[in-house]
Backbone as JSON, one array per atom type, in Angstrom:
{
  "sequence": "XXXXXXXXXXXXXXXXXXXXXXXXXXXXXXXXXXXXXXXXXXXXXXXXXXXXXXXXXXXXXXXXXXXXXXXXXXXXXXXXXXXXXXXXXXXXXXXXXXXXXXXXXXXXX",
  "N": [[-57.17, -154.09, 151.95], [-55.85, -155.93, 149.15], [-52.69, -156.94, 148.19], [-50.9, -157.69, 145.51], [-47.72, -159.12, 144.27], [-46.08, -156.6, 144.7], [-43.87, -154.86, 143.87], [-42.51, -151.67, 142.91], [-45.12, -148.84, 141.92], [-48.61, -149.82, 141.56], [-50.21, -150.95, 138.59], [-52.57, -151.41, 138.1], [-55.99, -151.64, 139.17], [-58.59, -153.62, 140.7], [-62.0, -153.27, 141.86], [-64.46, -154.02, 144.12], [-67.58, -154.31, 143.7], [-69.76, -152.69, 144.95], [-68.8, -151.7, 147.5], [-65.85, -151.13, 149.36], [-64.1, -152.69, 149.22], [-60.46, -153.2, 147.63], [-58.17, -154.44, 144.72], [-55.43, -154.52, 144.57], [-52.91, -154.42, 141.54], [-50.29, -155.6, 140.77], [-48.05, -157.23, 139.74], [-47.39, -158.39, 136.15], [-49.42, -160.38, 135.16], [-52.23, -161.63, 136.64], [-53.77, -163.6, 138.35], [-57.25, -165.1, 138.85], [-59.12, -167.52, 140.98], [-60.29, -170.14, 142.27], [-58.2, -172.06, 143.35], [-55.44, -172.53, 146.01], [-52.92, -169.93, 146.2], [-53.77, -168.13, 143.58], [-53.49, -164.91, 142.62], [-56.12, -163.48, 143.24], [-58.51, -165.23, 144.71], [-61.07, -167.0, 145.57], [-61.71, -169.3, 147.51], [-63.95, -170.56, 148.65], [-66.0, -170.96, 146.9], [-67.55, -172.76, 144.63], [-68.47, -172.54, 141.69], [-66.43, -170.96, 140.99], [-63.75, -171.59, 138.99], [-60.86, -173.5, 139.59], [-58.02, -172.55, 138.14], [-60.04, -169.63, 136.9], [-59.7, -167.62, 135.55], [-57.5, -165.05, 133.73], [-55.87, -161.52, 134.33], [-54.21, -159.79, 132.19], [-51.33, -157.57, 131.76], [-50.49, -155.76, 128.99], [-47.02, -154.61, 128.34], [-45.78, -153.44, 126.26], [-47.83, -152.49, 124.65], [-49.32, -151.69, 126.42], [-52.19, -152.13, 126.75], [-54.65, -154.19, 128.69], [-55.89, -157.12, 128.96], [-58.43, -159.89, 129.64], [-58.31, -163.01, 129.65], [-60.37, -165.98, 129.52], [-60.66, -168.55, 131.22], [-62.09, -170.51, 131.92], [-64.78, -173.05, 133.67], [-67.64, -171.96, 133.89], [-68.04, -169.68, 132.45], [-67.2, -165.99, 132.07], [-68.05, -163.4, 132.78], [-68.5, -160.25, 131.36], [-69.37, -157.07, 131.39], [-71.9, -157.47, 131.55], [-71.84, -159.64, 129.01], [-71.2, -162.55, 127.97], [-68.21, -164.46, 128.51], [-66.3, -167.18, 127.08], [-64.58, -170.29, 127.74], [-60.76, -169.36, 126.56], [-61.8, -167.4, 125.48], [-60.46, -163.95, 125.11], [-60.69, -160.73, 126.24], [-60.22, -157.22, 125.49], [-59.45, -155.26, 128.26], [-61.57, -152.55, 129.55], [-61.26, -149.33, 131.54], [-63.46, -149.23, 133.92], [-64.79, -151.33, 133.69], [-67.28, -153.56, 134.88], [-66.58, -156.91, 135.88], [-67.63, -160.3, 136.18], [-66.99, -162.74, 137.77], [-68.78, -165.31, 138.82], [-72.03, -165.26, 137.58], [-75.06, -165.35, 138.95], [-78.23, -164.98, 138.53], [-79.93, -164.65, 140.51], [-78.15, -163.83, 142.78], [-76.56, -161.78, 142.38], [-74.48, -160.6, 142.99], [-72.44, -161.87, 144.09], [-69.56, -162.06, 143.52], [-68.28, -160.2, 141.63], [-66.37, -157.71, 140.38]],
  "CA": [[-56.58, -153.94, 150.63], [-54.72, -156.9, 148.98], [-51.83, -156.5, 147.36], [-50.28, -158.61, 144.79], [-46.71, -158.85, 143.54], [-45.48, -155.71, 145.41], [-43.17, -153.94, 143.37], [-43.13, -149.96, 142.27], [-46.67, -148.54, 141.68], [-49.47, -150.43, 141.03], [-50.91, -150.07, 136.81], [-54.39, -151.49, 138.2], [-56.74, -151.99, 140.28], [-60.1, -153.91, 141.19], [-62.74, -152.79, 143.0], [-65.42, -154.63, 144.51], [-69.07, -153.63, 143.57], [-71.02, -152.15, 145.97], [-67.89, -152.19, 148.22], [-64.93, -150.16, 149.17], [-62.58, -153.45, 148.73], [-60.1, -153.23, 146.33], [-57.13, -155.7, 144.86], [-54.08, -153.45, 143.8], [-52.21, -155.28, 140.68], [-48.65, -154.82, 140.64], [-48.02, -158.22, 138.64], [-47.95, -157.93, 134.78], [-50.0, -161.17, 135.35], [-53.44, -161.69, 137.68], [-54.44, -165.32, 138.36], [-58.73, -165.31, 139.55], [-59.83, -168.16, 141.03], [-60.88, -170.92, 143.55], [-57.1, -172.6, 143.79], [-54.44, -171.5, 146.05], [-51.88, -169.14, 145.23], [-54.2, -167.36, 142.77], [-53.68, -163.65, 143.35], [-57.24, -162.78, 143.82], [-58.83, -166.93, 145.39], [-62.32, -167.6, 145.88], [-61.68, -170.28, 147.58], [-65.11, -171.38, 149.17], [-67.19, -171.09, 145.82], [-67.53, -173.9, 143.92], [-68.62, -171.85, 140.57], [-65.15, -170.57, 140.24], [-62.94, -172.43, 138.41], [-59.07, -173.42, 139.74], [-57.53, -170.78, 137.7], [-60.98, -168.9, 136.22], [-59.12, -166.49, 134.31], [-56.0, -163.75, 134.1], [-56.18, -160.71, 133.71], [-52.91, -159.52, 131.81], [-51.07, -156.09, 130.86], [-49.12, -155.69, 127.6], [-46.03, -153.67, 128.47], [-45.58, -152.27, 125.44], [-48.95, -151.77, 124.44], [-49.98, -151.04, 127.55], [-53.05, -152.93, 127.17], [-55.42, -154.76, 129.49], [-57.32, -157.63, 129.04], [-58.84, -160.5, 130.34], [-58.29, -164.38, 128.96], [-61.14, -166.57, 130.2], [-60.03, -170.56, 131.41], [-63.06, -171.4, 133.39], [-65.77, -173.71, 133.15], [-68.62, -171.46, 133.73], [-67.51, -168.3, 131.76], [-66.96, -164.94, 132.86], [-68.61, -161.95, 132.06], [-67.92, -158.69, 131.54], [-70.63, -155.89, 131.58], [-73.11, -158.51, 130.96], [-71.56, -160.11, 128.33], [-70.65, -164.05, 128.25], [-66.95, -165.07, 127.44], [-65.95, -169.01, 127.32], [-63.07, -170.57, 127.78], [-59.95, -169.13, 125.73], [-61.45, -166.13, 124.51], [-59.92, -162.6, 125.74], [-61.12, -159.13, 125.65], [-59.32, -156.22, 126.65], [-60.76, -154.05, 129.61], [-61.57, -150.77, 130.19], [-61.65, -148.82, 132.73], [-64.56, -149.33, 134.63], [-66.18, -152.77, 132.89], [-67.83, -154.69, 135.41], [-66.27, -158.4, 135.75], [-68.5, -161.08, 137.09], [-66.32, -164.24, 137.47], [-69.56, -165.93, 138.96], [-72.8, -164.97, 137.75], [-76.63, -166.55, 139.05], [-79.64, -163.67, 138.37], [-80.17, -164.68, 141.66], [-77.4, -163.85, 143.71], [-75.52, -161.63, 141.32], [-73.0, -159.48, 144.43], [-71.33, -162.9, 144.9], [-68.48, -162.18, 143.27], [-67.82, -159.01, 141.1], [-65.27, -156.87, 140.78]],
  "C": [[-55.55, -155.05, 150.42], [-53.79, -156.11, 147.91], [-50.52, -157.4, 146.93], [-48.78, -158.34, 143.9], [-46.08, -157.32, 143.65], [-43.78, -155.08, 144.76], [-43.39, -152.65, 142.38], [-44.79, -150.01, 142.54], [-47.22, -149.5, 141.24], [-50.22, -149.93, 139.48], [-52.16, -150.41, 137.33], [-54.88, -151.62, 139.56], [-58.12, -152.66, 140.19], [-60.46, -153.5, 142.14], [-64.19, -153.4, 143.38], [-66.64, -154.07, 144.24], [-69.71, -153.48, 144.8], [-70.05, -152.54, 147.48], [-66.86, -151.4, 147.95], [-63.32, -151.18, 148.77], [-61.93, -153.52, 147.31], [-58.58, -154.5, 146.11], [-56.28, -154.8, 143.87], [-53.52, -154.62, 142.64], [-50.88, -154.97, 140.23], [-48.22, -156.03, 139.4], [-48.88, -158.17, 137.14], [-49.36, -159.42, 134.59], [-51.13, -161.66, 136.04], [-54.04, -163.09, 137.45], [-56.23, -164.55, 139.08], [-58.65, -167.0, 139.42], [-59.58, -169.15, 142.05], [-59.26, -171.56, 144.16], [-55.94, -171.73, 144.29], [-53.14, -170.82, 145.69], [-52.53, -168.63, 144.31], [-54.16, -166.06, 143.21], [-54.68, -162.87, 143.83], [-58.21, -164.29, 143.88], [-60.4, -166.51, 146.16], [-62.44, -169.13, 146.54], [-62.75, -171.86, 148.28], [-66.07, -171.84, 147.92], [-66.71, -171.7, 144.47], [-67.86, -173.83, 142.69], [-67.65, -171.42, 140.42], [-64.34, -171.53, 140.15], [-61.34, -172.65, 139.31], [-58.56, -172.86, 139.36], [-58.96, -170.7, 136.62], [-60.41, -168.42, 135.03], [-58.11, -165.67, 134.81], [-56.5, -162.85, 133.16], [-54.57, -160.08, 133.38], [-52.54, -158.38, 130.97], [-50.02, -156.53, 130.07], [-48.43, -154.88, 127.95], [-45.87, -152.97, 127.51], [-46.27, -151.91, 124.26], [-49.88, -150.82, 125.14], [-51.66, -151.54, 127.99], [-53.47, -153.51, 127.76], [-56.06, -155.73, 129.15], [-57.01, -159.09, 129.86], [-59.14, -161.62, 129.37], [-59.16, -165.05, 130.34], [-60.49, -168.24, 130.44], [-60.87, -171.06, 131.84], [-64.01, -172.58, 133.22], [-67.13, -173.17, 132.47], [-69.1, -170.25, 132.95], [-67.33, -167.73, 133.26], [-67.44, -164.23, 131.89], [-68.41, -160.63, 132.3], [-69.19, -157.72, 130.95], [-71.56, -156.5, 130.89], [-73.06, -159.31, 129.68], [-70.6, -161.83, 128.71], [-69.12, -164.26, 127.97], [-67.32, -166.55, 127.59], [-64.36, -169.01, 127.01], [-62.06, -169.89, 126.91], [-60.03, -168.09, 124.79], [-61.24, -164.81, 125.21], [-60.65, -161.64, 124.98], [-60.57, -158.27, 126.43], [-60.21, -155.02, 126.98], [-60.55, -152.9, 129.37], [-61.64, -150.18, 131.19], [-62.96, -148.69, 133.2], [-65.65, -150.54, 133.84], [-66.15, -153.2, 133.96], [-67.41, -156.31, 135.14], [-66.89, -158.94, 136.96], [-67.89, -162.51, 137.09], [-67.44, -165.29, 138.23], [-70.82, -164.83, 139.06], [-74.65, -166.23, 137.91], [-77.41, -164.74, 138.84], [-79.96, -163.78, 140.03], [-79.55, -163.98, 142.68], [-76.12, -162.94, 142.77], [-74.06, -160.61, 142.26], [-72.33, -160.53, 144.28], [-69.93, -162.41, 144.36], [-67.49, -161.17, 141.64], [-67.12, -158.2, 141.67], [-65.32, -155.29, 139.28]]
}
């Protein structure tokens, strides 16, 4: 279990597909992606971007979502983003910050 920005309770969590790993989110802020210091670093796979994307809570909306930065998108329950456009999550959407039809486990959460 990682665990990012370690203060009070955690508001989120990821959870790995088909997998008991999870990535606690204590930071109102969540860096994804291949460069270090990102709070959740892919750092072997060359389909994720240097910072991919953040996933970021509104305090006093309380809201969730997820701003894309990447090259390749990111998708969320089979849906494409691109660069610079956000959508806010739900509980339990599927995020695929690298998808191939081929090989689609690599890297969902």
């Amino acid at each position: 279990e990682k665990i990012h920005g370690n203060r009070g309770p955690p508001w989120g969590k990821l959870v790995k597909v088909d997998s008991s790993e999870t990535v606690l989110l204590f930071s109102r802020e969540c860096i994804v992606g291949r460069k270090k210091g990102c709070h959740l670093c892919f750092p072997a796979n060359k389909l994720v971007s240097g910072e991919h994307c953040k996933i970021v809570k509104d305090e006093s909306s309380g809201l969730v979502w997820l701003e894309d930065m990447s090259t390749n998108g990111t998708m969320i329950n089979m849906s494409k983003m691109v660069k610079k456009q956000t959508h806010v999550l739900q509980n339990g959407d599927v995020i695929y910050f690298v998808y191939r039809k081929s090989e689609p486990e690599q890297s969902e959460f």
